[in-house]
C-alpha positions in Angstrom: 0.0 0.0 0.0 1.4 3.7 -1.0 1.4 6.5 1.5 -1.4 7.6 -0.5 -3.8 5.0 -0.2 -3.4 4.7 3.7 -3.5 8.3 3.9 -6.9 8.0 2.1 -8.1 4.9 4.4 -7.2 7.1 7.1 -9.2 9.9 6.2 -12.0 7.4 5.3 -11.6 6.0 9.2 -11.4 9.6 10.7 -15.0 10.8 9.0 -17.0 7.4 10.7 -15.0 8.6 13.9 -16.6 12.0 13.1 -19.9 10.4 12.5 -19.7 8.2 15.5 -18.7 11.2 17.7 -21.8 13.4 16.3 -24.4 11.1 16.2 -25.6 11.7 19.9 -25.7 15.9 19.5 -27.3 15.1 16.4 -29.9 12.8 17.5 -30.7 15.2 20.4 -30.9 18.1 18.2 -33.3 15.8 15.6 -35.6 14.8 18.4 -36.1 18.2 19.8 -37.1 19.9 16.3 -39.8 21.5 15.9 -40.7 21.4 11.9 -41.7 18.8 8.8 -38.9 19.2 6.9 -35.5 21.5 6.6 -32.1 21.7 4.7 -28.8 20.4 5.9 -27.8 24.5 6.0 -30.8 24.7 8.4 -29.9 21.9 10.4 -26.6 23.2 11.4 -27.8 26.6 11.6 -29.9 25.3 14.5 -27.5 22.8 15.6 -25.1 25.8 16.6 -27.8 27.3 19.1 -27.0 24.5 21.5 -24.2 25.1 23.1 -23.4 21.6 23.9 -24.1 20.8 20.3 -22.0 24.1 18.8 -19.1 22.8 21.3 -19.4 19.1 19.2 -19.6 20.3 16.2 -16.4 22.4 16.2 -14.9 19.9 18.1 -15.8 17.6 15.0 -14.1 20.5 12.7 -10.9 20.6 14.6 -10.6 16.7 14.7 -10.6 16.7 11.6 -6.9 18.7 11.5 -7.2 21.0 8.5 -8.3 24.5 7.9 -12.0 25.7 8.5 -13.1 25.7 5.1 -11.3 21.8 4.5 -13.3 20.5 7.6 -16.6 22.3 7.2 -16.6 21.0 3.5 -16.3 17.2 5.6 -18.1 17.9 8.2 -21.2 19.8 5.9 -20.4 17.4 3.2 -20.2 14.1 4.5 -20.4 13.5 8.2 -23.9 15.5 9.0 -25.7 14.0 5.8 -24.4 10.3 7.0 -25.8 11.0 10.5 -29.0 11.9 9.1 -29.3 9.3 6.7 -28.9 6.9 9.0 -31.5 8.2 11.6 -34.8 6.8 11.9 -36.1 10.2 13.1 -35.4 11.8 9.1 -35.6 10.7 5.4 -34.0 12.5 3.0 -36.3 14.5 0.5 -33.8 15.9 -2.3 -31.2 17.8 -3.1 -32.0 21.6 -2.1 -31.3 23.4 -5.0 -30.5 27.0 -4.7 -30.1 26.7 -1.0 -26.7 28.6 -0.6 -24.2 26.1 1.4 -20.5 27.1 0.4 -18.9 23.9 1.6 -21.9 20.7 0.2 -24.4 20.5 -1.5 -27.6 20.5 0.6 -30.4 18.2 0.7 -33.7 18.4 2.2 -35.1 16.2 5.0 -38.1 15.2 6.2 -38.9 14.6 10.1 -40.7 10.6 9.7 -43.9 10.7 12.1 -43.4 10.1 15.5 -45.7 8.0 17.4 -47.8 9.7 19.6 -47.3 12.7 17.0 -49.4 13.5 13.9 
């Protein structure tokens, strides 16, 4: 193996440690909102309110060990739309086209019913 494939497996390994790290502010933030659907930009945007969850998140960027823009593109890019395709709380409802987002492309979610909820 070349530097530059472990480099890449490391990298790889580094965003599910990212994903593993966020998924509990995530999943807090998820079950707490209060609307039907949102962008990934919107997410985050209220994910930084918490201060638990703003202390994660750039926790999150500064594991990842390059500059801002580098690890918001990640973090925006990969790590937040793997948590919240994964969650049972969300379904992803298409790209959001036109929704500004300098560092991904965002997507549009959809909160799934909750029982007791209608």
């Amino acid at each position: 193996m070349t530097d530059h494939e472990g480099g890449a497996s490391t990298r790889s390994d580094l965003v599910d440690e990212l994903i593993e790290f966020l998924t509990p502010t995530a999943t807090n933030i998820l079950q707490r909102l209060d609307a039907e659907e949102f962008t990934t930009v919107q997410f985050i945007e209220v994910l930084q309110t918490d201060a638990h969850a703003r202390a994660a998140y750039n926790e999150a960027l500064r594991r990842w060990g390059e500059d801002e823009t580098y690890a918001k593109m990640v973090v925006h890019g990969q790590v937040i739309p793997a948590i919240l395709r994964r969650s049972n709380l969300v379904e992803w409802a298409g790209y959001a086209h036109g929704e500004p987002d300098p560092y991904a492309v965002p997507a549009w979610w959809k909160v799934k019913r909750r029982e007791g909820h209608t």
